[in-house]
Gaussian input, Z-matrix of N, CA and C with variables (Angstrom, degrees):
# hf/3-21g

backbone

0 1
 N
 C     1     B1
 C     2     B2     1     A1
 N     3     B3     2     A2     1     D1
 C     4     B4     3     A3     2     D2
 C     5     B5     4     A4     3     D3
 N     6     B6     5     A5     4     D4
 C     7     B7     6     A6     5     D5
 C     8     B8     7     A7     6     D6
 N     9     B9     8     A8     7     D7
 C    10    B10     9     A9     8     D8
 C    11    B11    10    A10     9     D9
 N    12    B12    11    A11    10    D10
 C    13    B13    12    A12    11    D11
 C    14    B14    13    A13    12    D12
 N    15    B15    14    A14    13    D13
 C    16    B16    15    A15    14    D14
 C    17    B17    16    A16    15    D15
 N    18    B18    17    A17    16    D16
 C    19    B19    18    A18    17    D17
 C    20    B20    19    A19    18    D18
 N    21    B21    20    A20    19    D19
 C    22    B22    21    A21    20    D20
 C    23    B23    22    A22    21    D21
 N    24    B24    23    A23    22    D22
 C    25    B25    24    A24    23    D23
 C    26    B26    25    A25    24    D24
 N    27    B27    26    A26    25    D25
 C    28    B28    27    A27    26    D26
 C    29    B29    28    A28    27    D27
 N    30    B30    29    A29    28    D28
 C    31    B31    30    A30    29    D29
 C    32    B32    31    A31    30    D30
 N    33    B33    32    A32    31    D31
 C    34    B34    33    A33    32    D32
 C    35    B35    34    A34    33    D33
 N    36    B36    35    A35    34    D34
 C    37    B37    36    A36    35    D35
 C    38    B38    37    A37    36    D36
 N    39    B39    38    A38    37    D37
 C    40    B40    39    A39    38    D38
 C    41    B41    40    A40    39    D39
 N    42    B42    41    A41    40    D40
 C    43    B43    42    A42    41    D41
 C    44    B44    43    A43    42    D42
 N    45    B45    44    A44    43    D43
 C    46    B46    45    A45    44    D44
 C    47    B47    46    A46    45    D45
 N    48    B48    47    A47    46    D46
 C    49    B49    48    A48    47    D47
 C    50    B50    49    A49    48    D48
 N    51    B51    50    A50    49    D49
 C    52    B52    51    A51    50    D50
 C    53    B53    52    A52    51    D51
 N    54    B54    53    A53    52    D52
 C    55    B55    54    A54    53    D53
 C    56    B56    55    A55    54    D54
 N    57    B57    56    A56    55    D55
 C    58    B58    57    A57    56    D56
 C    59    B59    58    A58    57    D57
 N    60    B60    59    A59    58    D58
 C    61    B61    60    A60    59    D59
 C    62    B62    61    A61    60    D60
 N    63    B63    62    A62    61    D61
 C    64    B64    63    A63    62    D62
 C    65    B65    64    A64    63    D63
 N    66    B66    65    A65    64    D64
 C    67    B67    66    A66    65    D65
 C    68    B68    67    A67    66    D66
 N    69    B69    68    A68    67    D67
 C    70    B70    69    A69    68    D68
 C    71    B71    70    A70    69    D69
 N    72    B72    71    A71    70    D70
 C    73    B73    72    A72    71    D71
 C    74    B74    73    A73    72    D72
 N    75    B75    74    A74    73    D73
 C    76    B76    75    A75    74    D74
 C    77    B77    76    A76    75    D75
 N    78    B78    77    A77    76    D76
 C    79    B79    78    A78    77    D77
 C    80    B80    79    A79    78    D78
 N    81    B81    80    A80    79    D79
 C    82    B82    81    A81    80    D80
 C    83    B83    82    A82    81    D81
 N    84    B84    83    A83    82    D82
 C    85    B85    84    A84    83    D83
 C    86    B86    85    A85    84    D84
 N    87    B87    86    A86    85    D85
 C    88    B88    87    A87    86    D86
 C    89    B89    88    A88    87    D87
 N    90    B90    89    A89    88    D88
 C    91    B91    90    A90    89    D89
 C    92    B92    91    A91    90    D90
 N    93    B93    92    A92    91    D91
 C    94    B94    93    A93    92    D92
 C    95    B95    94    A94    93    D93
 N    96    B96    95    A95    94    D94
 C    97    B97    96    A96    95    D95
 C    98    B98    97    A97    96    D96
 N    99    B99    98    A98    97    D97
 C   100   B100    99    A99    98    D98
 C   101   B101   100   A100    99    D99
 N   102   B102   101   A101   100   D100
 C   103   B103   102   A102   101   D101
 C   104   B104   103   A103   102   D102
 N   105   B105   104   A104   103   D103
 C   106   B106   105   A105   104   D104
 C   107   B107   106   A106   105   D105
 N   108   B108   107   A107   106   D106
 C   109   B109   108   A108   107   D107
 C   110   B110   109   A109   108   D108
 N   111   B111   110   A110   109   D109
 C   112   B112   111   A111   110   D110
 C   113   B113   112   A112   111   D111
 N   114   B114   113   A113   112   D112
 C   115   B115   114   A114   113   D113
 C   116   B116   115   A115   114   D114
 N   117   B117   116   A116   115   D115
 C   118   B118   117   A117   116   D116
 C   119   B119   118   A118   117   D117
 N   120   B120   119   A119   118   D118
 C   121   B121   120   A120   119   D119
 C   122   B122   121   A121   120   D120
 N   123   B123   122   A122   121   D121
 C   124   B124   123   A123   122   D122
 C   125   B125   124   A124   123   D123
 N   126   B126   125   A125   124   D124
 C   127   B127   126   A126   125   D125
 C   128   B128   127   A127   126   D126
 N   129   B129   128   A128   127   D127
 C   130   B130   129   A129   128   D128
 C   131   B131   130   A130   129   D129
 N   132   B132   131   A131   130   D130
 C   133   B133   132   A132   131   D131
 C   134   B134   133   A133   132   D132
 N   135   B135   134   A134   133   D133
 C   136   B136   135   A135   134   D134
 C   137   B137   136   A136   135   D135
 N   138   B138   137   A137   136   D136
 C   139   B139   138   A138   137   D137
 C   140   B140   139   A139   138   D138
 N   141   B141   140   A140   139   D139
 C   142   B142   141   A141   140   D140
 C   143   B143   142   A142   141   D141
 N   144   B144   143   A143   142   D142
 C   145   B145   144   A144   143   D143
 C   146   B146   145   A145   144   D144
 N   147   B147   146   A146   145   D145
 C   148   B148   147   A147   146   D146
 C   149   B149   148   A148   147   D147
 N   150   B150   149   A149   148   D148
 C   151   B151   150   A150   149   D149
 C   152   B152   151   A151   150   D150
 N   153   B153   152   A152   151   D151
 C   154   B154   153   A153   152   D152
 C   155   B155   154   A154   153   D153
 N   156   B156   155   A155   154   D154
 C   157   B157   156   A156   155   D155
 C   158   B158   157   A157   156   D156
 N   159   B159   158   A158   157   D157
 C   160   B160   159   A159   158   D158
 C   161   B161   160   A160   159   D159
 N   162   B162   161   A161   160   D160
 C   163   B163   162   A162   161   D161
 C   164   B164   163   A163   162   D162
 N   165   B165   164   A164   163   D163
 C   166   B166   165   A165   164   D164
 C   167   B167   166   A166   165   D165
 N   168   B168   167   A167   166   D166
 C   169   B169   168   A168   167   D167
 C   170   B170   169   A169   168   D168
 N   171   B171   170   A170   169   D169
 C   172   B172   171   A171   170   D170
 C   173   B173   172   A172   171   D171
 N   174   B174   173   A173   172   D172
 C   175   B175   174   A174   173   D173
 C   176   B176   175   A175   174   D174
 N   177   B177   176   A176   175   D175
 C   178   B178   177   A177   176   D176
 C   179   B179   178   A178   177   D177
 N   180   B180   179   A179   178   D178
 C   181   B181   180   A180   179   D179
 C   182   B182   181   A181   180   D180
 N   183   B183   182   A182   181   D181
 C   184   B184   183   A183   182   D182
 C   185   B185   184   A184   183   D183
 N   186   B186   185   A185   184   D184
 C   187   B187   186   A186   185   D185
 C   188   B188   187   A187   186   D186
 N   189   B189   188   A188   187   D187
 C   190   B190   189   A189   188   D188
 C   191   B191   190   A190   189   D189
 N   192   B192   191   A191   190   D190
 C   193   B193   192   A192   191   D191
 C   194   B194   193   A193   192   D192
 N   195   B195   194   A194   193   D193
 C   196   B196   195   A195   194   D194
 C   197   B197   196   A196   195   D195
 N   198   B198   197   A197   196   D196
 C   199   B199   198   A198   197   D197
 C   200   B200   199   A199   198   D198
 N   201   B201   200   A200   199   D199
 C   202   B202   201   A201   200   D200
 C   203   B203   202   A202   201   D201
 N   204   B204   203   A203   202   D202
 C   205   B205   204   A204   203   D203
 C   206   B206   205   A205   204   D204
 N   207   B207   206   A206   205   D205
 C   208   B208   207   A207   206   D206
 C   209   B209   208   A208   207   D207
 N   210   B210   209   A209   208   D208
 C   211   B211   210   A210   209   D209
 C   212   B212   211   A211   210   D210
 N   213   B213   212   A212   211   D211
 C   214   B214   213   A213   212   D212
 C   215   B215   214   A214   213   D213
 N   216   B216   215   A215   214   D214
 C   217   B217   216   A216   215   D215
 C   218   B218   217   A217   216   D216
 N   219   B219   218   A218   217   D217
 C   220   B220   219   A219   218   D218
 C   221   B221   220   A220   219   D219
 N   222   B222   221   A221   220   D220
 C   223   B223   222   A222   221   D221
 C   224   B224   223   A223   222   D222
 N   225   B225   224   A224   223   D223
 C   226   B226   225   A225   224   D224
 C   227   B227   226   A226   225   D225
 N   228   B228   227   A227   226   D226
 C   229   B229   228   A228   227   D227
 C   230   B230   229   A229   228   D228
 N   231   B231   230   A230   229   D229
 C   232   B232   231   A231   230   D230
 C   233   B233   232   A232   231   D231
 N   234   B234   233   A233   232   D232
 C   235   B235   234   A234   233   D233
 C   236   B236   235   A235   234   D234
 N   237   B237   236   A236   235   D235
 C   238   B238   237   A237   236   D236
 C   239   B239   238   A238   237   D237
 N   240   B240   239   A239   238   D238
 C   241   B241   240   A240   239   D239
 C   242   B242   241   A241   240   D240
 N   243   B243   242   A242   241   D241
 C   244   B244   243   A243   242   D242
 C   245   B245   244   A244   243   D243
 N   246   B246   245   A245   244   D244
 C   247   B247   246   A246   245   D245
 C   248   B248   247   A247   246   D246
 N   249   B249   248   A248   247   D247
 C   250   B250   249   A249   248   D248
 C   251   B251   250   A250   249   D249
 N   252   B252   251   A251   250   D250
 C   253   B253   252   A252   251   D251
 C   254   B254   253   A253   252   D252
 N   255   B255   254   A254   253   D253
 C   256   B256   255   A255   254   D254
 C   257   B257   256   A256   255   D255
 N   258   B258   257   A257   256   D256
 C   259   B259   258   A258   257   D257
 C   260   B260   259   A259   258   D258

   B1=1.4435
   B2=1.5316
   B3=1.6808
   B4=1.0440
   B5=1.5231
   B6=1.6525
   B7=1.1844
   B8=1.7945
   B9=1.2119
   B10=1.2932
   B11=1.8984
   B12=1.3188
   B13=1.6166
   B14=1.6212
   B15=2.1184
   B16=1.4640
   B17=1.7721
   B18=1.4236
   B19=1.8648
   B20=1.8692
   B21=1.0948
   B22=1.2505
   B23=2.4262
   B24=1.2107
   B25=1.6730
   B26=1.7584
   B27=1.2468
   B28=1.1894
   B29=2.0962
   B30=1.5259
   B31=1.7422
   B32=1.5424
   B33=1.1318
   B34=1.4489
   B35=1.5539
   B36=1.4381
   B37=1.3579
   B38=2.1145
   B39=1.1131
   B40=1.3377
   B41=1.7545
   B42=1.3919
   B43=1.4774
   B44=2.0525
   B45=1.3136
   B46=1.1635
   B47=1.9208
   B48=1.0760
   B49=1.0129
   B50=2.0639
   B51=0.9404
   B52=1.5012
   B53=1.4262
   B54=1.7444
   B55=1.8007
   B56=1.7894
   B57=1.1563
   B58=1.2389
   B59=1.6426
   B60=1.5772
   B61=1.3967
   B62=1.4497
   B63=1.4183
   B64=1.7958
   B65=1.4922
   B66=1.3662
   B67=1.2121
   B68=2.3199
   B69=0.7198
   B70=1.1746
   B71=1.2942
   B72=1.4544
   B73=1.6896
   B74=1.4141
   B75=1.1011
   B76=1.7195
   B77=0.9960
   B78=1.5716
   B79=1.3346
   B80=1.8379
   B81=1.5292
   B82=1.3188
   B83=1.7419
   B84=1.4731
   B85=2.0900
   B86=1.9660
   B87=1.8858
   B88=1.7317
   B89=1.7130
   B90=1.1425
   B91=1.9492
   B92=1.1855
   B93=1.6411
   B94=0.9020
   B95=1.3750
   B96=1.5655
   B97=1.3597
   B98=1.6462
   B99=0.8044
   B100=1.7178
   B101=1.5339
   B102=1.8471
   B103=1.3205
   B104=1.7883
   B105=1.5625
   B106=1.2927
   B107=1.6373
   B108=1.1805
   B109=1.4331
   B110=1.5191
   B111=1.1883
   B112=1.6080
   B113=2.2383
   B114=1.4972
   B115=1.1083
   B116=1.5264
   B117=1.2673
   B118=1.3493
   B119=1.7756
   B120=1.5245
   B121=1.3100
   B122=1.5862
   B123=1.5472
   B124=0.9084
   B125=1.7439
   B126=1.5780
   B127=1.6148
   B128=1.5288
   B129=1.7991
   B130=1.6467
   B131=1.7326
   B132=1.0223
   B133=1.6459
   B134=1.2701
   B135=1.7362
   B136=1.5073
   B137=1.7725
   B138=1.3306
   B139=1.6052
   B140=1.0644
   B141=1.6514
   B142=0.9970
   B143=1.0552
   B144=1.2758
   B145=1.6354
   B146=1.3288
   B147=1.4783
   B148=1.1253
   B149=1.6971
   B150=1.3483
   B151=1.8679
   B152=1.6089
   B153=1.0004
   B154=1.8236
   B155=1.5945
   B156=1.2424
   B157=1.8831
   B158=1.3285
   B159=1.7011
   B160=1.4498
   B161=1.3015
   B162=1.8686
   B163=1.4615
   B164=1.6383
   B165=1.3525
   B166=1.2605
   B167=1.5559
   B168=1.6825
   B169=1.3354
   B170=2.2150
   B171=0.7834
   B172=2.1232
   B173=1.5719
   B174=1.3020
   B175=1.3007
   B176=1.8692
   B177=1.2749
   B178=1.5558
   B179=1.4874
   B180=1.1030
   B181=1.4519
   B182=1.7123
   B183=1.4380
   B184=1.3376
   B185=1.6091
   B186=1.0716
   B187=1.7849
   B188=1.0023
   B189=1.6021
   B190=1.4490
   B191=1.5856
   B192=1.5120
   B193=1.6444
   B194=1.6778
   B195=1.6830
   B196=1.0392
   B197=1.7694
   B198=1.4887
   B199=1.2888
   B200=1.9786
   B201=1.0651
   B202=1.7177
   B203=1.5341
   B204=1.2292
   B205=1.8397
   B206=1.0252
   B207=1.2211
   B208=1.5838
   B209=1.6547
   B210=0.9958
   B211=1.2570
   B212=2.1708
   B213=1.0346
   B214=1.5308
   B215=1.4813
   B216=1.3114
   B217=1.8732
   B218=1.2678
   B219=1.2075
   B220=1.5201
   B221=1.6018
   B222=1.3282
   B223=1.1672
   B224=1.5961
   B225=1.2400
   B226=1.4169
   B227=1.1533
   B228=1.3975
   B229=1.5040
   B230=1.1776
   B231=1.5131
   B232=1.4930
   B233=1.6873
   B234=1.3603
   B235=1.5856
   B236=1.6152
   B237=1.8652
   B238=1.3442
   B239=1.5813
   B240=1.2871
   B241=2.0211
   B242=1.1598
   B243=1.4127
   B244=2.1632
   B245=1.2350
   B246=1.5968
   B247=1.3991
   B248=1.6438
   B249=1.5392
   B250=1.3869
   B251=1.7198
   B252=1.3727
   B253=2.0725
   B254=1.5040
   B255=1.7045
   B256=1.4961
   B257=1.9444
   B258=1.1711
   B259=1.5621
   B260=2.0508
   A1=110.93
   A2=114.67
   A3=98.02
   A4=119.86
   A5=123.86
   A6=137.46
   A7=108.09
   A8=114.89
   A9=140.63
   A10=82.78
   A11=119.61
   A12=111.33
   A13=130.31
   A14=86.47
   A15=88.01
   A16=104.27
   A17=89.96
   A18=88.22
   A19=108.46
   A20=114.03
   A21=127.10
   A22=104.14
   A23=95.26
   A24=92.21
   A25=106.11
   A26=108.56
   A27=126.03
   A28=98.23
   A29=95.55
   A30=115.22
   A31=87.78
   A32=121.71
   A33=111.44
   A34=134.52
   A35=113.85
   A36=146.53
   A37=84.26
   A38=134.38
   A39=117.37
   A40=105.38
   A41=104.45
   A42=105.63
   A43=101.84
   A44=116.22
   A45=108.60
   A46=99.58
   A47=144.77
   A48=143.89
   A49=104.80
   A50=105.97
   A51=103.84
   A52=131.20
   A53=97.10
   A54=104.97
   A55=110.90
   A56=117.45
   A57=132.07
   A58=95.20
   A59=108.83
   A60=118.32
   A61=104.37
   A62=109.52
   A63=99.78
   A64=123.50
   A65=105.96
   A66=106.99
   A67=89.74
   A68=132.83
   A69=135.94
   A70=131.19
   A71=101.50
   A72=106.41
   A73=97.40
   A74=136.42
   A75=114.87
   A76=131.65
   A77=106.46
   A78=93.14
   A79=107.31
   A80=107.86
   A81=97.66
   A82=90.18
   A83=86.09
   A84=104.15
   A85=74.85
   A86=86.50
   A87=101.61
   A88=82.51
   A89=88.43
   A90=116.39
   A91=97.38
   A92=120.66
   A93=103.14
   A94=107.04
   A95=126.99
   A96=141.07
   A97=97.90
   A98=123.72
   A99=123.73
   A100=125.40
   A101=115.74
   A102=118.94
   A103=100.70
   A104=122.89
   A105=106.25
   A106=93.74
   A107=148.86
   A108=144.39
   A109=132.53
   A110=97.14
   A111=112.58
   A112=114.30
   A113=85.31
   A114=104.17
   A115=120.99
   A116=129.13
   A117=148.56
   A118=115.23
   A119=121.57
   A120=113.43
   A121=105.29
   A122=139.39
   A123=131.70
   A124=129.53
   A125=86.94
   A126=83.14
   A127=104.46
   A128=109.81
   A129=107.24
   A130=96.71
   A131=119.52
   A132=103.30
   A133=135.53
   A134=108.75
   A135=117.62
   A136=111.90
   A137=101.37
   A138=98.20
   A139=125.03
   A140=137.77
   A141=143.63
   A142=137.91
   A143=100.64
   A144=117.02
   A145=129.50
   A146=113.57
   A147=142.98
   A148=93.64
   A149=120.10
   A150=117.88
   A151=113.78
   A152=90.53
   A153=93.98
   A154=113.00
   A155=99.50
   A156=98.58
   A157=120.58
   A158=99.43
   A159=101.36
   A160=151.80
   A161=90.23
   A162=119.86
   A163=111.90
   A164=130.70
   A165=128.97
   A166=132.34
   A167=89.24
   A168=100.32
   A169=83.77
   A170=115.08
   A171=103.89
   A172=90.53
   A173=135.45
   A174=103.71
   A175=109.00
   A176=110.72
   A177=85.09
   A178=129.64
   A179=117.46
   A180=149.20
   A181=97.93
   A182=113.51
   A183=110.76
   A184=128.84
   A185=106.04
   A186=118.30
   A187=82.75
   A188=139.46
   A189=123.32
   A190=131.41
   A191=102.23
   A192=109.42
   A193=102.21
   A194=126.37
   A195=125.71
   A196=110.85
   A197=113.49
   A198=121.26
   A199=94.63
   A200=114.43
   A201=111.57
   A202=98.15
   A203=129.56
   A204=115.86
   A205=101.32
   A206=143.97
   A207=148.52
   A208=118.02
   A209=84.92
   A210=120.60
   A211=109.91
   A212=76.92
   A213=74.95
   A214=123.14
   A215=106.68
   A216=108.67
   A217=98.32
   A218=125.10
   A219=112.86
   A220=105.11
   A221=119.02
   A222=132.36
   A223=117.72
   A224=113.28
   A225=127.22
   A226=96.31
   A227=148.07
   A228=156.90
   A229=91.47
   A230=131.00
   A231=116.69
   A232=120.72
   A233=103.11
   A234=107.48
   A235=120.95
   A236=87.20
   A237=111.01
   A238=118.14
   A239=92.06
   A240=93.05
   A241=119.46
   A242=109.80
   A243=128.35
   A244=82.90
   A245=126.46
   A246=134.33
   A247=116.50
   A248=92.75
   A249=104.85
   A250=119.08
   A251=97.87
   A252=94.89
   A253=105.14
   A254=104.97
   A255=96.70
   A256=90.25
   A257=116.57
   A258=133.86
   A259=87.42
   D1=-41.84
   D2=-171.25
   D3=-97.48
   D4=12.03
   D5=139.48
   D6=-39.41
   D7=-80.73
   D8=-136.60
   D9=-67.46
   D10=-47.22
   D11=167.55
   D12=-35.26
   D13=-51.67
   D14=-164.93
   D15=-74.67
   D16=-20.55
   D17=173.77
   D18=-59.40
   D19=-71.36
   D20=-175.81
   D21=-44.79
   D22=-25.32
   D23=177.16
   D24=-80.90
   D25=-26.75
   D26=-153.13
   D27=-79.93
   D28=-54.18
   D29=174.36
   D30=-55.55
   D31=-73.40
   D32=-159.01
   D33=-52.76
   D34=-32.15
   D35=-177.82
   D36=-83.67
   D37=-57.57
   D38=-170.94
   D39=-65.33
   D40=-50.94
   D41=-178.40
   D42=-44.33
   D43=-59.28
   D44=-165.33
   D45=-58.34
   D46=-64.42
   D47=-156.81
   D48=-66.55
   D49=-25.67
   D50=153.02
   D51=-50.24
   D52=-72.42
   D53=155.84
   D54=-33.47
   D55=-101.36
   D56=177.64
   D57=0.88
   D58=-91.05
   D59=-170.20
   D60=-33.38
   D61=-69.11
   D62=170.88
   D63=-13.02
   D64=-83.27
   D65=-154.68
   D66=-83.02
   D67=34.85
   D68=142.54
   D69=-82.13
   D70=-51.63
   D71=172.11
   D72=-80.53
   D73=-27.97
   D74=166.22
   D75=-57.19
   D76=-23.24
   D77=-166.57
   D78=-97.75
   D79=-30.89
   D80=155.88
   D81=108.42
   D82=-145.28
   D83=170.68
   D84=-113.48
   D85=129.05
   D86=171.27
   D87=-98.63
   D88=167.55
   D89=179.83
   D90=-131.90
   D91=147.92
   D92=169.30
   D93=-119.29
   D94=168.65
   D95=-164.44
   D96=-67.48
   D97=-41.31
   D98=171.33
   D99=-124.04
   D100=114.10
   D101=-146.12
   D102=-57.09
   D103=-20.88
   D104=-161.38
   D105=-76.08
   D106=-12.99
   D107=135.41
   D108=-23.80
   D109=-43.77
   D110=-176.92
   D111=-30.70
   D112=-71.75
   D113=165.09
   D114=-30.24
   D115=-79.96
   D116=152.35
   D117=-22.04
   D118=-46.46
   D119=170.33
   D120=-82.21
   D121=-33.81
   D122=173.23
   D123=-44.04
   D124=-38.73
   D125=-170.57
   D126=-103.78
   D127=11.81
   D128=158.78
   D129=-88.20
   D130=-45.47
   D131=178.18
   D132=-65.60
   D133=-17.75
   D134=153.48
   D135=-55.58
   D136=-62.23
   D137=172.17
   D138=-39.96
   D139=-43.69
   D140=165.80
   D141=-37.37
   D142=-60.86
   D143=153.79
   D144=-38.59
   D145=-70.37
   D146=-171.86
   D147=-56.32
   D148=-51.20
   D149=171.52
   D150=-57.71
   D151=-49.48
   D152=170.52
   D153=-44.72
   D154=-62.81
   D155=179.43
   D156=-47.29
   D157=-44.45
   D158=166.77
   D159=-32.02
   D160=-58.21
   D161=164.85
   D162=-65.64
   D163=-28.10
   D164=174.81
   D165=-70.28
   D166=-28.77
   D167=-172.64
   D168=-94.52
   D169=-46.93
   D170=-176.58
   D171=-56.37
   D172=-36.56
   D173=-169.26
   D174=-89.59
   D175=-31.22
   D176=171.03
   D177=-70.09
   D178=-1.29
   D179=-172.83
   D180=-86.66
   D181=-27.98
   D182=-166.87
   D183=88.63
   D184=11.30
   D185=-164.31
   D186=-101.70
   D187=91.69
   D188=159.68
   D189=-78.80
   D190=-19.39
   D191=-178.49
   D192=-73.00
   D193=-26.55
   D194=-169.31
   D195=-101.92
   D196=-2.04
   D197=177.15
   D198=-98.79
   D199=-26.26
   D200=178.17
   D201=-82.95
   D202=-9.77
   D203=170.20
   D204=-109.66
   D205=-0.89
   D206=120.91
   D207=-13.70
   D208=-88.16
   D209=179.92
   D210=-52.00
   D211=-69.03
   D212=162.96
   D213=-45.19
   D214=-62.95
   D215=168.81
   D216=-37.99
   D217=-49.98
   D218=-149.04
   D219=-64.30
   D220=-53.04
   D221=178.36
   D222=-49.86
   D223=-24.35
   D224=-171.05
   D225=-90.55
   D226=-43.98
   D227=-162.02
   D228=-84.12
   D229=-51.93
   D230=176.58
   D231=-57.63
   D232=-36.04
   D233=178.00
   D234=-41.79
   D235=-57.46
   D236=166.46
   D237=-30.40
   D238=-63.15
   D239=-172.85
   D240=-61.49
   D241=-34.54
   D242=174.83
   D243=-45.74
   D244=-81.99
   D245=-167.79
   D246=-25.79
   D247=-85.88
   D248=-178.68
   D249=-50.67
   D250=-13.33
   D251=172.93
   D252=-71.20
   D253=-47.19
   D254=-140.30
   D255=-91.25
   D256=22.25
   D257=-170.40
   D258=-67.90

């Protein structure tokens, strides 16, 4: 049983860091629609990043509950910058 968890933590924590990465390399360097923004999406896409690594390094580590709030930040910091560009 408690195989079949860490498998199932393990799928889930990769699936999320897939997403993430996705829409990371999609999104690239965001700009934002008004330069006094710039600033503000930059240091949500630094965060992003910087959560991503996070989540990469808890999941090869095996920490999957702490590589999926990883991962999550990451996605959330990217939201942030979508936001704050198109501000």
């Amino acid at each position: 049983m408690r195989s079949r968890l860490l498998a199932a933590g393990d799928l889930l924590a990769t699936a999320d860091r897939l997403l993430v990465l996705t829409m990371l390399e999609e999104q690239g360097s965001v700009t934002a629609a008004r330069p006094n923004q710039q600033r503000q999406v930059d240091r949500s896409m630094a965060d992003a990043h910087t959560s991503y690594a996070g989540g990469v390094a808890s999941l090869a580590a095996g920490d999957f509950a702490e590589a999926i709030r990883d991962f999550r930040q990451a996605w959330e910091a990217t939201q942030a910058a979508l936001s704050a560009a198109a501000r």
